[in-house]
C-alpha positions in Angstrom: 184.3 -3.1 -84.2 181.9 -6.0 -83.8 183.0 -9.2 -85.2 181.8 -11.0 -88.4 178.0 -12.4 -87.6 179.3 -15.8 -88.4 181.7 -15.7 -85.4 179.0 -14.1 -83.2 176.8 -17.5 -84.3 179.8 -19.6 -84.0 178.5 -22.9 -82.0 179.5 -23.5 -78.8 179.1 -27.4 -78.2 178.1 -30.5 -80.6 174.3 -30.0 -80.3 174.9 -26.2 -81.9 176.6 -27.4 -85.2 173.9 -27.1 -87.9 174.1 -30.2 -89.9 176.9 -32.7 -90.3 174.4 -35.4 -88.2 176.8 -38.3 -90.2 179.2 -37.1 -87.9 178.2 -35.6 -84.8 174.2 -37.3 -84.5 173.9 -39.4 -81.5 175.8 -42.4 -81.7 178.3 -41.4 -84.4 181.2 -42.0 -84.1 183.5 -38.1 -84.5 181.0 -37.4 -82.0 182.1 -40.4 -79.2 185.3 -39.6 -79.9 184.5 -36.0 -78.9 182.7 -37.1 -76.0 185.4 -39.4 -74.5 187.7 -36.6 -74.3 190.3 -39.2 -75.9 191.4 -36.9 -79.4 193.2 -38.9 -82.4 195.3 -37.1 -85.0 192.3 -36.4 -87.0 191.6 -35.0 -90.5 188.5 -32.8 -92.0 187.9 -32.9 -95.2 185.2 -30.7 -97.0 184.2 -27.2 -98.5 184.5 -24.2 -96.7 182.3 -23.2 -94.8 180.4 -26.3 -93.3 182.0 -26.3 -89.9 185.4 -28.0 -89.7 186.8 -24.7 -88.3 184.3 -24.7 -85.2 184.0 -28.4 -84.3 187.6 -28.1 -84.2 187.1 -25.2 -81.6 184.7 -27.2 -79.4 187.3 -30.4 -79.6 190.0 -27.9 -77.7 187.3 -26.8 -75.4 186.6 -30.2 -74.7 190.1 -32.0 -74.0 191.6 -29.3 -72.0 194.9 -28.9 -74.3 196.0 -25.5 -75.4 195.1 -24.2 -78.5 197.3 -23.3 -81.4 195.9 -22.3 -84.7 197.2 -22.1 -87.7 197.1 -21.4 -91.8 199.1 -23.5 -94.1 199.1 -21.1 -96.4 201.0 -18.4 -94.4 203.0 -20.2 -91.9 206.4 -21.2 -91.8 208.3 -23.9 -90.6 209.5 -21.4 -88.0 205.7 -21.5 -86.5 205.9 -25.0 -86.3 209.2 -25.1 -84.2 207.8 -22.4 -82.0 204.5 -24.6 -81.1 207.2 -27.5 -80.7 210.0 -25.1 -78.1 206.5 -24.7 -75.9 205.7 -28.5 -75.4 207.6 -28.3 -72.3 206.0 -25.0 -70.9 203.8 -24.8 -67.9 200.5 -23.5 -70.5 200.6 -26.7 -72.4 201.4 -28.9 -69.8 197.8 -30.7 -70.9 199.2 -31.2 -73.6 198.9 -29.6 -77.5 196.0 -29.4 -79.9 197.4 -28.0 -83.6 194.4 -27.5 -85.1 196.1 -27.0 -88.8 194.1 -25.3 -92.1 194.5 -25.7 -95.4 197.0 -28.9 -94.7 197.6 -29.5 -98.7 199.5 -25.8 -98.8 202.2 -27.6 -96.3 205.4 -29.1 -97.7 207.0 -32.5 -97.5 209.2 -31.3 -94.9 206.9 -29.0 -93.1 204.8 -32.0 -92.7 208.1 -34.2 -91.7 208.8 -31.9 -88.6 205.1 -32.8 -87.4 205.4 -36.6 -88.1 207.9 -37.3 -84.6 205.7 -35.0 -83.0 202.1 -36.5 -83.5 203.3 -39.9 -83.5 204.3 -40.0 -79.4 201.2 -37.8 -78.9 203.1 -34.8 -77.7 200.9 -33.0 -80.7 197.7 -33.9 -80.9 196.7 -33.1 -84.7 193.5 -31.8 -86.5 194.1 -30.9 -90.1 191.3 -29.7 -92.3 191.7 -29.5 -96.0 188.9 -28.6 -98.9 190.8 -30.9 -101.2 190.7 -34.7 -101.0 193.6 -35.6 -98.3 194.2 -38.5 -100.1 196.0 -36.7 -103.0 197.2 -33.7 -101.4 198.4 -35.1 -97.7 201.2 -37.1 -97.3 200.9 -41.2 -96.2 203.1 -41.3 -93.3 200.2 -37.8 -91.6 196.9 -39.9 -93.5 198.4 -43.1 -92.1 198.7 -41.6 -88.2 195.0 -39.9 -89.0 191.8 -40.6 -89.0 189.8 -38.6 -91.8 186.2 -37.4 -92.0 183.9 -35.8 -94.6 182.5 -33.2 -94.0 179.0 -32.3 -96.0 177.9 -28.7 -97.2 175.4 -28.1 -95.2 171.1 -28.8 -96.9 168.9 -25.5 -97.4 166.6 -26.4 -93.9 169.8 -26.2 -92.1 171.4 -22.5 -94.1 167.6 -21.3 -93.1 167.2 -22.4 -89.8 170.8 -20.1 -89.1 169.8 -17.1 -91.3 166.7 -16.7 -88.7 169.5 -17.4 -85.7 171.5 -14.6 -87.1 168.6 -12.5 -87.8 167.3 -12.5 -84.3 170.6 -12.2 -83.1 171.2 -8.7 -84.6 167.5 -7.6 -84.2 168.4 -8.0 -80.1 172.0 -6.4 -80.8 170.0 -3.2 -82.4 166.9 -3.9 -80.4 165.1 -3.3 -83.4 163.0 -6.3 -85.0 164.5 -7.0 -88.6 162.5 -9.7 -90.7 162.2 -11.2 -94.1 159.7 -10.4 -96.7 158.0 -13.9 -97.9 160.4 -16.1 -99.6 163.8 -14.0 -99.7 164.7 -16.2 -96.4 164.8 -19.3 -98.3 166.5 -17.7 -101.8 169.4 -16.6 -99.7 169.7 -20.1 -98.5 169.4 -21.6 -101.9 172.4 -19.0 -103.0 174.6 -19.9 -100.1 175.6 -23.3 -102.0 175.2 -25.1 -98.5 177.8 -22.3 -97.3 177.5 -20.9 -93.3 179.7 -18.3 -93.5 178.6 -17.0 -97.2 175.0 -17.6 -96.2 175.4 -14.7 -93.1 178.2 -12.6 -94.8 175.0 -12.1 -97.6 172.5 -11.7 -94.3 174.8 -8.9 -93.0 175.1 -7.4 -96.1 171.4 -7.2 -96.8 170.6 -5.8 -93.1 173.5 -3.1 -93.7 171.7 -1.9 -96.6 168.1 -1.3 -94.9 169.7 -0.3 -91.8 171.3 2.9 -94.0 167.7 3.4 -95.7 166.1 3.0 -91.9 164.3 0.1 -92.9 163.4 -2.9 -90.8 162.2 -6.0 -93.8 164.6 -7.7 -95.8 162.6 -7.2 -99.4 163.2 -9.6 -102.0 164.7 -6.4 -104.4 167.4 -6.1 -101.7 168.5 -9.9 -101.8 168.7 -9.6 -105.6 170.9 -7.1 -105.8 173.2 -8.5 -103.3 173.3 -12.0 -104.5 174.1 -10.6 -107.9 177.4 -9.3 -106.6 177.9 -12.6 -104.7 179.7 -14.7 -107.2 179.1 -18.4 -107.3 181.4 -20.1 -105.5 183.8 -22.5 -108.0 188.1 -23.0 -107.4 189.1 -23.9 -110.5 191.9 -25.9 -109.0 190.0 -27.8 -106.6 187.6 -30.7 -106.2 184.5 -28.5 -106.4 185.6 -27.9 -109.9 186.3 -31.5 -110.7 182.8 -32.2 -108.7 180.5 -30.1 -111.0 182.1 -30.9 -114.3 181.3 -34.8 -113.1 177.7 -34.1 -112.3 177.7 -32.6 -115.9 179.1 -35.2 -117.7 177.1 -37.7 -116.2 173.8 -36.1 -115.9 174.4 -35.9 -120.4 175.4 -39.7 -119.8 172.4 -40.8 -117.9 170.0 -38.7 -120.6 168.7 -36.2 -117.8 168.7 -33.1 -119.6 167.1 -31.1 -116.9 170.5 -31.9 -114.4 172.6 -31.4 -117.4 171.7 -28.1 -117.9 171.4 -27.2 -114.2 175.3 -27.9 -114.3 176.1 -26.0 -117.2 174.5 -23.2 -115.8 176.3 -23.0 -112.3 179.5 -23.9 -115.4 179.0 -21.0 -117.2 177.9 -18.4 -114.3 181.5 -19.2 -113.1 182.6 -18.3 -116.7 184.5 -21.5 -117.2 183.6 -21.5 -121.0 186.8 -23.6 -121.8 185.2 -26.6 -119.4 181.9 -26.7 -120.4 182.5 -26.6 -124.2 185.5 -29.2 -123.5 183.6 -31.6 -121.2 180.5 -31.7 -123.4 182.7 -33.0 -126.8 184.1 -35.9 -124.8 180.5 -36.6 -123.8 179.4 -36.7 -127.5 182.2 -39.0 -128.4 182.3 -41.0 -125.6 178.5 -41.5 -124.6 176.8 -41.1 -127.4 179.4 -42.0 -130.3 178.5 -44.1 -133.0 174.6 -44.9 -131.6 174.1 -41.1 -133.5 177.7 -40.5 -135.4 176.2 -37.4 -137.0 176.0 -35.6 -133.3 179.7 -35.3 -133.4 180.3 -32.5 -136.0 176.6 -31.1 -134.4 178.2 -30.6 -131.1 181.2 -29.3 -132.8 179.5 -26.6 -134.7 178.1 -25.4 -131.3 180.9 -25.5 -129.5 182.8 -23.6 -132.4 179.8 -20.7 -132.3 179.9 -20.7 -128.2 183.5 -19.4 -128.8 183.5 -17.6 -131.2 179.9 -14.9 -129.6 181.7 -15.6 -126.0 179.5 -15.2 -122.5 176.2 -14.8 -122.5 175.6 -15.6 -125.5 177.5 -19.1 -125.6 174.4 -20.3 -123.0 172.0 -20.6 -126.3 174.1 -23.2 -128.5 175.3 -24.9 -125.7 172.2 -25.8 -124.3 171.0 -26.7 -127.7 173.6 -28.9 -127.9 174.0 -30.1 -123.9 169.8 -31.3 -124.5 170.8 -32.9 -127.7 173.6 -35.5 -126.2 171.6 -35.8 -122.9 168.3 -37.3 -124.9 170.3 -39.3 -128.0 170.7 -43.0 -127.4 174.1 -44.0 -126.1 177.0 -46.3 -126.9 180.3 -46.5 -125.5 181.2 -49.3 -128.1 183.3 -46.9 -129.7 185.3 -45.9 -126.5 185.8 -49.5 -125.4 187.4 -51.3 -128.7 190.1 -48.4 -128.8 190.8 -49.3 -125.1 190.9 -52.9 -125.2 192.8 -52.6 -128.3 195.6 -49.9 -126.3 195.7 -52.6 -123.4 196.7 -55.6 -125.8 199.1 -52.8 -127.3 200.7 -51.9 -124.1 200.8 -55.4 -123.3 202.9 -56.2 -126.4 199.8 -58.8 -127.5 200.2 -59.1 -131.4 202.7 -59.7 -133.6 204.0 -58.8 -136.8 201.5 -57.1 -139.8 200.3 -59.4 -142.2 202.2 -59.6 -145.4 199.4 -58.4 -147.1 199.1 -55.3 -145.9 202.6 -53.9 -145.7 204.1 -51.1 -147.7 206.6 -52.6 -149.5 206.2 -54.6 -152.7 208.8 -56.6 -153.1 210.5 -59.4 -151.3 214.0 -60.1 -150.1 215.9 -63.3 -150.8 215.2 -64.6 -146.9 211.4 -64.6 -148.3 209.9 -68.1 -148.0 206.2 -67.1 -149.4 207.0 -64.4 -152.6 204.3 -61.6 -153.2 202.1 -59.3 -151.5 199.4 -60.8 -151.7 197.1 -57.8 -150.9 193.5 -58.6 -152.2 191.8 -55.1 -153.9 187.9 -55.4 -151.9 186.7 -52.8 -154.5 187.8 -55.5 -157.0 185.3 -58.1 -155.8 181.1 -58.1 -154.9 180.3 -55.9 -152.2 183.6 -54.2 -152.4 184.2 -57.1 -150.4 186.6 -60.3 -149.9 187.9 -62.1 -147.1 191.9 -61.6 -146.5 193.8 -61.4 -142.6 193.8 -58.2 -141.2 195.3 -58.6 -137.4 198.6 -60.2 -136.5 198.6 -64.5 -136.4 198.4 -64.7 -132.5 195.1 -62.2 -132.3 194.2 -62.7 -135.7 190.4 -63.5 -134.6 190.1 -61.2 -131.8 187.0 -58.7 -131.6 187.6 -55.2 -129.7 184.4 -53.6 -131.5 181.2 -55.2 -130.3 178.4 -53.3 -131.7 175.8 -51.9 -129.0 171.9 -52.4 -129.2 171.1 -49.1 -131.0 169.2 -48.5 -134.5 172.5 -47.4 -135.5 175.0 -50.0 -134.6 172.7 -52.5 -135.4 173.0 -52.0 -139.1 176.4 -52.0 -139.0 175.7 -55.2 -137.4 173.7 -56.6 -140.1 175.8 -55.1 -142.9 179.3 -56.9 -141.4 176.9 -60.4 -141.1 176.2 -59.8 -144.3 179.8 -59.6 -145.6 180.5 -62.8 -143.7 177.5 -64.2 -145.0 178.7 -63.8 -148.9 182.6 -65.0 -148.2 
C-alpha cells in the first residue's frame, strides 16, 4: 500500500522545506545550526502541519546520531528507559537524537528522567509541541533548550506543493492529472497554511476522478471535498485562544470586515458559546459607556443567537459583531473598576465616611454625634457636596471620562455640579 502523498513529498534537505525562511533562509540561524552539524536540545513550536516533523528528520540525517521517535501521547516512561539501556550500544555509538512529539502530553517525571540525560549530552533533544512551551514544558527542559516558532505555512507556498504532489502522482500513474482554473489556489486557501491537510484534500480529490476515469481536478469536485474537510480549531489549544484574539481585537480596532472574517471561521467550528461570550466582553469593555445603550443591544442578540442555534445564530451576530466594531470606543469604564480593585487589593483606603454608613445611631465612644448623611434629592440639582471616599483617598479619581459625544456630557454635567457647590 503506497504511503500517504505527504510522506512521498516529505523534503529531503533544508532547501526542500516549503516556507519557514525565518528559520532555515540563508543566514538564519536553526539553519547554521543545522549546517554545523553541532545540534542543541532544541524545541519546535507551532501548528501541525508546517514542518517541525521533517526538519527534525533532516537534523538526524545530518548529525549522524541514531534516530528515535516518539509520541508523548502514547509513550511510557518504559520507552524512555529503553532509548536510555541503548546509549551504550554499538548503533548509537554517534550518539542519540530523541526527536520527542507532542512534549506538553509528558509528565513532570517523564520529563525528569530526560533532564540527567540531555544535560551531559548523552541525549540530544528535539521536542515539538503545537502549544506554547512556555506554559506547557517544564523550566529545568525550556532552560537546557533553545525554542523556535514555527509559522503555518502562506498560500504561494500550500500551491507551489499541491502542483509538487500533483506531478508527482501524474508520473506514479503516468497519466497527466491537472487542475481546472482556480480550484489549485481554493484548496490552498482551505488548507489553513496546513501541508499535510493541503495533500490529504489533493489525494482525496484525484481518488475521486481517478474512480470516474477522469484526468482534471474540476472545481465541483474540490467543493464537495472541502465541505467534508472541517476547519481546523482545538478547542483546548492556542489556535483557539489565537482566533478568539483576532476577534476581539479586530471589534476593538473598528474593522468590521476582520471581525466578521473571525466569527465566521468561529462559528464554522460551531463554537457558539465563544463567539457569543467573546463579543459581550467586547461591548463592555471596548465600547462601554462611549454608546451605553449597545450593551442590552448586544445582549438581545446574543440571547436570539442561542435561543435559533447554528446557522441561523450567524444573522444577529453579525448584526451585532458590525455594530461594536464601528461604535466609538472607551475603556474608561474598564479602567476605574481596575484601578479602584488595585488600591483595594492594596488595602489603600480606610474606613467609610460616617455619612454614609447603615447605622443611625452612635455609641458612647462617639466623639462627633449624628449621621450626618446629606439627602441630594433634597437640594438644587438633586445635588450637594458631602465625602464619599475614605480620608486618605478621599480626592482620588478612578473614572476619567474619555473623548466621546457621550462621556463628554457626563463630563459637562459633573463640571456643572462642581460649578453650583
Amino acid at each position: 500500500m503506497a504511503s500517504p502523498l505527504a510522506d512521498r513529498l516529505r523534503p529531503k534537505n533544508i532547501d526542500e522545506v516549503a516556507g519557514q525562511r525565518h528559520l532555515l533562509g540563508q543566514g538564519k540561524v536553526l539553519r547554521r545550526i543545522i549546517e554545523s552539524g553541532q545540534i542543541p536540545n532544541l524545541i519546535f513550536y507551532g501548528p501541525s502541519g508546517v514542518g517541525k516533523t521533517t526538519v527534525a528528520n533532516i537534523i538526524a540525517e545530518k548529525c549522524g546520531k541514531k534516530l528515535y521517535h516518539l509520541n508523548a501521547t502514547v509513550c511510557s516512561t518504559q520507552d524512555i528507559k529503553d532509548i536510555i539501556s541503548s546509549l551504550d550500544s554499538l548503533e548509537c555509538a554517534g550518539g542519540v537524537l530523541l526527536y520527542l512529539d507532542e512534549i506538553q502530553y509528558f509528565n513532570k517525571k517523564q520529563q525528569q528522567i530526560l533532564l540527567s540525560y540531555i544535560e551531559n549530552g548523552d541525549i540530544t533533544l528535539i521536542a515539538s509541541t503545537t502549544e506554547n512551551p512556555f506554559f506547557y514544558v517544564y523550566n529545568a527542559i525550556l532552560s537546557r533548550s533553545t525554542v523556535f516558532e514555527f509559522k503555518t505555512l502562506d498560500n504561494g507556498d500550500i500551491a507551489t506543493l499541491l502542483d509538487r504532489g500533483l506531478g508527482l502522482i501524474s508520473l506514479e500513474d503516468g497519466k497527466e492529472y491537472r487542475f481546472a482554473e482556480g480550484v489549485r489556489d481554493k484548496i490552498a486557501r482551505s488548507a489553513g497554511g496546513d501541508v499535510r491537510r493541503s495533500l490529504n484534500m489533493l489525494e482525496l480529490c484525484l481518488l475521486s476522478i481517478k474512480c470516474s476515469g477522469e484526468s482534471i481536478i474540476t472545481d465541483e469536485i474540490a467543493e464537495q471535498i472541502l465541505e467534508n474537510n472541517a476547519v481546523r480549531y482545538d478547542r483546548e489549544g492556542d489556535e483557539h485562544y489565537d482566533l478568539l484574539s483576532a476577534y476581539q481585537k479586530s471589534m476593538r480596532g473598528s474593522d468590521p470586515d476582520a471581525a466578521v472574517y473571525y466569527l465566521a471561521r468561529i462559528l464554522a467550528a460551531g463554537d457558539l458559546p465563544s463567539a457569543c461570550r467573546r463579543l459581550m466582553v467586547c461591548a463592555c469593555e471596548d465600547v462601554g459607556l462611549a454608546y451605553p445603550q449597545i450593551i442590552p443591544i448586544v445582549k438581545a442578540a446574543i440571547d436570539a443567537a442561542m435561543f435559533v442555534g447554528l446557522p441561523e445564530a450567524r444573522i444577529p451576530l453579525a448584526d451585532a459583531v458590525i455594530l461594536v466594531a464601528t461604535s466609538p470606543k472607551s475603556n474608561s469604564g474598564e479602567a476605574a473598576i481596575d484601578a479602584a480593585m488595585s488600591d483595594v487589593e492594596r488595602g489603600v483606603g480606610g474606613d467609610i465616611p460616617r455619612c454614609l454608613q447603615n447605622k443611625h445611631f452612635d455609641g458612647e465612644e462617639a466623639e462627633t454625634r449624628g449621621q450626618h448623611y446629606l439627602y441630594p434629592h433634597s437640594y438644587k440639582n438633586h445635588y450637594v457636596k458631602q465625602q464619599y471616599l475614605p480620608d486618605n483617598i478621599k480626592n482620588k479619581r478612578y473614572y476619567l471620562p474619555c473623548e466621546n459625544k457621550t462621556e463628554q456630557k457626563f463630563k459637562e454635567y459633573l463640571d456643572f455640579l462642581k460649578k453650583s457647590e
